[in-house]
N, C-alpha and C positions, 0 to 999 in steps of 0.2 A: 817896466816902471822904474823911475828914477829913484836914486835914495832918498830925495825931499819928499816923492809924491807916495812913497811909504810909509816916513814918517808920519804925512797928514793921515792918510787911511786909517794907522794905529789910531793917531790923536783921535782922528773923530770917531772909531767903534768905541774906542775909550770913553768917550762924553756921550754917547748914545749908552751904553751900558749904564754908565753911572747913574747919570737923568733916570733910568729906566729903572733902575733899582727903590730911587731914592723917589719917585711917584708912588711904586708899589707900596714900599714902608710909608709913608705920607698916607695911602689910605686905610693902609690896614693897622693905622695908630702907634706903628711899633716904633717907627723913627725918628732919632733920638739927633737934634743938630746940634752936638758939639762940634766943639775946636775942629776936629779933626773930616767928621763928613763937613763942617763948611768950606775947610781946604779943597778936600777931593773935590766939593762941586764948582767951588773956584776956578778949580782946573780944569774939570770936565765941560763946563757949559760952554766955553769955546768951540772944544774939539765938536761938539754935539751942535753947536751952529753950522761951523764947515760943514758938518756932514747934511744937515737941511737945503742948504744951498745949493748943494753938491744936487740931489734929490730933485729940488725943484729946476736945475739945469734940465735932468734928464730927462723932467716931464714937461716940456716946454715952457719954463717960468710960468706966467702968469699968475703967480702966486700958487697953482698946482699944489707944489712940493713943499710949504709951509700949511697947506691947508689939512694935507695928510699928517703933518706934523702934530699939529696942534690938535687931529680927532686920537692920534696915538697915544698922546698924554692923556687925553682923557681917559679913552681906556685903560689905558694901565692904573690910572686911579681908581678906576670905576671897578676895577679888576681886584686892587686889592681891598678896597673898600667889601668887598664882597667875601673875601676870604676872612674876613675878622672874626675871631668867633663867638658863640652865641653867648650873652649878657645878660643877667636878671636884669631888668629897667628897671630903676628907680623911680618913686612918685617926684613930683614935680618938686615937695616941699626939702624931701631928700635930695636933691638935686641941690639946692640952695644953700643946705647944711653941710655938703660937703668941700664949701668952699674952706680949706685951710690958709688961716691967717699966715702973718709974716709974724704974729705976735704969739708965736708957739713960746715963747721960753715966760707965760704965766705962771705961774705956780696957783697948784690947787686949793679952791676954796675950801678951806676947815669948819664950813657951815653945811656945804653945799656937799649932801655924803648920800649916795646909791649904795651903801650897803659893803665897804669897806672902804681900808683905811685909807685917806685922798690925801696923805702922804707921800706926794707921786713924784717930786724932784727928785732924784737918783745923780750923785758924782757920779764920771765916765769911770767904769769899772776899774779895779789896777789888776794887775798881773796878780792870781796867785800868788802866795807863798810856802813853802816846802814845811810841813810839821815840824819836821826833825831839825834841831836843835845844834849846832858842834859841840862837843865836849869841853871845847875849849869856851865856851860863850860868845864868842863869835858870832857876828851875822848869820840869817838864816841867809840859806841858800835859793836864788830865784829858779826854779825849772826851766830847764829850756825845752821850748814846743818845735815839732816839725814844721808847725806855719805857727806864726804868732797872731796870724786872723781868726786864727782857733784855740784860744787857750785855755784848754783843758786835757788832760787825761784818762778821761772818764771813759772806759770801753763801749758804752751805748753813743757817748758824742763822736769816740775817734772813728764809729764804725759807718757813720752819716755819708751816704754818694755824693760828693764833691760837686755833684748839679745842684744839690737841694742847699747847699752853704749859701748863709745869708751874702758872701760876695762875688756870689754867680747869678743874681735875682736880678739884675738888669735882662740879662739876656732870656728872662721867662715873661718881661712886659706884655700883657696882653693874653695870658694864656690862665688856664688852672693850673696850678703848681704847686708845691710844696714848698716852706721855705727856714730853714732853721737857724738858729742863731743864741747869741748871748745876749740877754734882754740890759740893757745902757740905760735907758730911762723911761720913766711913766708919770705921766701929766693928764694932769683937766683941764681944758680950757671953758674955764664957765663963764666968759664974758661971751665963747658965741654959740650961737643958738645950737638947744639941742644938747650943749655942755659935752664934746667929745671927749672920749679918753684917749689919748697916743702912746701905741705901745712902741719905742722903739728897738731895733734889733739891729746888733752887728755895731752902729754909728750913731752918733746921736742925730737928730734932724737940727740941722740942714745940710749935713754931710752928703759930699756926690755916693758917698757908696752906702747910705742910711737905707734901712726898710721900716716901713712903718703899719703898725695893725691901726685902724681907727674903727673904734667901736661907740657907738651914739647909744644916750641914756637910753632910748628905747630899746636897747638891743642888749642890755647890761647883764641882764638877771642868767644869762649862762655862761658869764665869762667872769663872776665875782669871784670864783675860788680860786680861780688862774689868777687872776690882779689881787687879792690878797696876799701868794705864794710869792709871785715875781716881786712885789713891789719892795719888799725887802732888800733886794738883791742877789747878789750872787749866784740871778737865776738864768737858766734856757729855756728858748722855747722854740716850738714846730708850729707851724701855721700852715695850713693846707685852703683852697680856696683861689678866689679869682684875682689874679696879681694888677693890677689898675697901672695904666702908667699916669701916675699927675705929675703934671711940669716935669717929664722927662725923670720923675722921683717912683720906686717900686710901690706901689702901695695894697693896701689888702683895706677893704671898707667893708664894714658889716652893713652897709646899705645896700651894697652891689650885690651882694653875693652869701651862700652860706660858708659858713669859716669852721673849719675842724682844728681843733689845739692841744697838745699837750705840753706838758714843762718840765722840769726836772731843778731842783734846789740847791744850794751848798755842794755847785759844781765844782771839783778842785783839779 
């Protein structure tokens, strides 16, 4: 085989792979089209022509070799459609309510109160600061962290497995998972239906690396003590439950799914 007719062979297992991958994630909802897979398919959908072509040569044209083409995609959809896993369904009305606005930065109505403080605007956290004092009066000193996406010292946080960090939750879209973090902000939105509350963790929304809790008024009454504590700030929290991907964003819905929580306060 010549060096050009190797190069094609690469190119097109290359775009046959790619396609192949990116059908399976495509049904099994986990597949995420940024910047970067829209490049790779960029480049793979060529190679992954050549090689159809190639295919329906070997099987006498006649369109043969596009026709096997096109029941392979299916499968492979159909294939990872199948692998998804299994999901509380929502009622229909839940369904409706869980459309998030583009109009998340409301602030909470001071009428409109489930049972704690809807005081839910939160500044993006700042860094710690160090107790201690210089003698001289001098600034205080800022800590420095081994990751600064984790800022704290606290031996229950630092001891957290690096899959459960709230900047590893992209890659658990679609699964039950754990997911932990520094709580950044908490809102109402009581202009739409249902009056969600958004917990966020790690980013604030609409950050690409944002996780976000969304808990619907009817689903309040066991997450009031947990949003009393955080909404203060300077708090963390663990969220265990079924991770949603919405618009390529981590999410966790008390509609979907049942949600396990804990928190932790005056994390320094």
């Amino acid at each position: 085989m010549s060096e050009g007719g190797a190069v094609l062979v690469g190119w097109g297992v290359f775009g046959v792979v790619v396609v192949a991958i990116f059908l399976l994630g495509l049904g099994n909802g986990t597949i995420i089209l940024d910047a970067t897979t829209f490049m790779m398919l960029l480049a793979a959908a060529p190679g992954a022509f050549i090689a159809v072509v190639s295919l329906n040569d070997k099987l006498g044209s006649k369109n043969r070799g596009y026709t096997v083409a096109g029941v392979l995609c299916v499968a492979l959809f159909a294939l990872g459609f199948m692998m998804r896993g299994p999901v509380e369904t929502p009622s229909h009305d839940a369904l409706e309510e869980t459309s998030q606005t583009e109009e998340n930065d409301s602030v909470v109505d001071e009428d409109y109160d489930y049972g704690f403080d809807p005081e839910s605007v939160l500044d993006d956290q700042e860094q710690p600061i160090s107790d201690s004092t210089p003698s001289d009066g001098g600034a205080r000193r800022v800590p420095r962290y081994e990751d600064e996406r984790w800022p704290t010292t606290a031996p229950e946080l630092t001891s957290v497995p690096d899959d459960q960090r709230w900047y590893n939750a992209r890659s658990h879209m679609g699964t039950t998972c754990t997911v932990v973090g520094p709580v950044v902000d908490v809102y109402q939105a009581v202009d739409e239906a249902g009056a969600p509350v958004f917990v966020d963790i790690g980013e604030a929304y609409p950050s690409s690396g944002n996780v976000t809790l969304v808990i619907w008024a009817q689903d309040i009454d066991p997450f009031l003590d947990m949003l009393n504590a955080v909404d203060d700030g300077g708090a963390w929290l663990s969220v265990t439950g079924y991770l949603n991907n919405y618009e390529g964003m981590p999410q966790f819905n008390s509609a979907m799914s049942d949600i396990h929580f804990r928190w932790w306060t005056d994390v320094s």
